[in-house]
Every structure is written in C-alpha cells, then in structure tokens.
C-alpha positions in Angstrom: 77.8 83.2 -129.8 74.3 84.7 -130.9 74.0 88.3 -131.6 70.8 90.4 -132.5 71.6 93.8 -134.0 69.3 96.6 -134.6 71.0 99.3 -136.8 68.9 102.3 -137.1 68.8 104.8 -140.0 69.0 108.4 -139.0 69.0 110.5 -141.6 67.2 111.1 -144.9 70.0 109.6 -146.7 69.7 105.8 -148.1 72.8 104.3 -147.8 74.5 100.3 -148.0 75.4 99.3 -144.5 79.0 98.5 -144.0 80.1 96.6 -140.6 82.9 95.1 -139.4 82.5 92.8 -136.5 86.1 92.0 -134.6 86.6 89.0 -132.0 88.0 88.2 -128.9 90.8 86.5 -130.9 91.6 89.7 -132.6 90.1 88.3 -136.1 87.3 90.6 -138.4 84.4 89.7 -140.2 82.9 92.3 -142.7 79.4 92.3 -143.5 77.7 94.5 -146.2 74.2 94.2 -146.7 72.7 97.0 -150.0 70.7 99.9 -149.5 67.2 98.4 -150.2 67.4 97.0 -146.6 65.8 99.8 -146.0 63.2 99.7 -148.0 60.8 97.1 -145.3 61.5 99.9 -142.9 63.1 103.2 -143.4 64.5 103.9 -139.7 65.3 100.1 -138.5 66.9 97.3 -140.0 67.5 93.8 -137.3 69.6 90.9 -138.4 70.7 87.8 -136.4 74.1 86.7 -136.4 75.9 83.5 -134.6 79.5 83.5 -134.3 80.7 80.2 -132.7 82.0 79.4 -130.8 84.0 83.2 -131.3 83.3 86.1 -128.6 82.2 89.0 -130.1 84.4 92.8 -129.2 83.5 94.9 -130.9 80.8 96.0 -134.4 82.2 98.9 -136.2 79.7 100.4 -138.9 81.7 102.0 -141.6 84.7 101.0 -140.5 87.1 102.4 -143.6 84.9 105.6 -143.7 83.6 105.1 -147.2 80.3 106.7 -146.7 79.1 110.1 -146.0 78.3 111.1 -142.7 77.2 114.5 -141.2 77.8 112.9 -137.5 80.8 110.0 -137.2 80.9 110.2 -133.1 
C-alpha cells in the first residue's frame, strides 16, 4: 500500500509530529519526524509512505497526547 499524507500546521506553535498509523491486521507503526519539518514550509508538511503489502485503518497524530493542543477534535 502507498500512502501520501499532507499534515498541516495550524497554529503558531512549532511542534515534533507524532503519528501512529494502525493496519487492517490490528498492528501500529509510530512515526515521529522533529519540529524543523516545518521549517521548508510553516503550514504544510507531505511525506510518502508504503506499507506492503499491509492495509492501512487508520493515522492517529498524537496518539498518547504528549503535546499541547488548544483543539484535539
């Protein structure tokens, strides 16, 4: 499986990015990329990702709350 994801920074804040990406199987994969990601382009970050030959369910940023965050929902 290939996967594009665009995360997008909303606030002011510059922060690491934290995801967890879960399977069809039920198995995780955590991903944490540092907060000079941002520093290409301060609103938008894309990566690329290929899982095989896994089904991708579900991509949780944050996923054991460890940043701040004004907005969770």
């Amino acid at each position: 499986m290939h996967v594009t994801v665009t995360y997008g920074n909303k606030g002011r804040a510059v922060l690491p990015l934290l995801v967890r990406f879960t399977f069809g199987d039920g198995t995780t994969q955590d991903s944490t990329y540092p907060a000079e990601v941002w520093k290409a382009n301060p609103t938008s970050y894309t990566v690329s990702y290929t899982f095989a030959p896994k089904t991708m369910r579900r991509i949780a940023l944050d996923p054991n709350t460890h940043l701040p965050d004004a907005d969770r929902a």
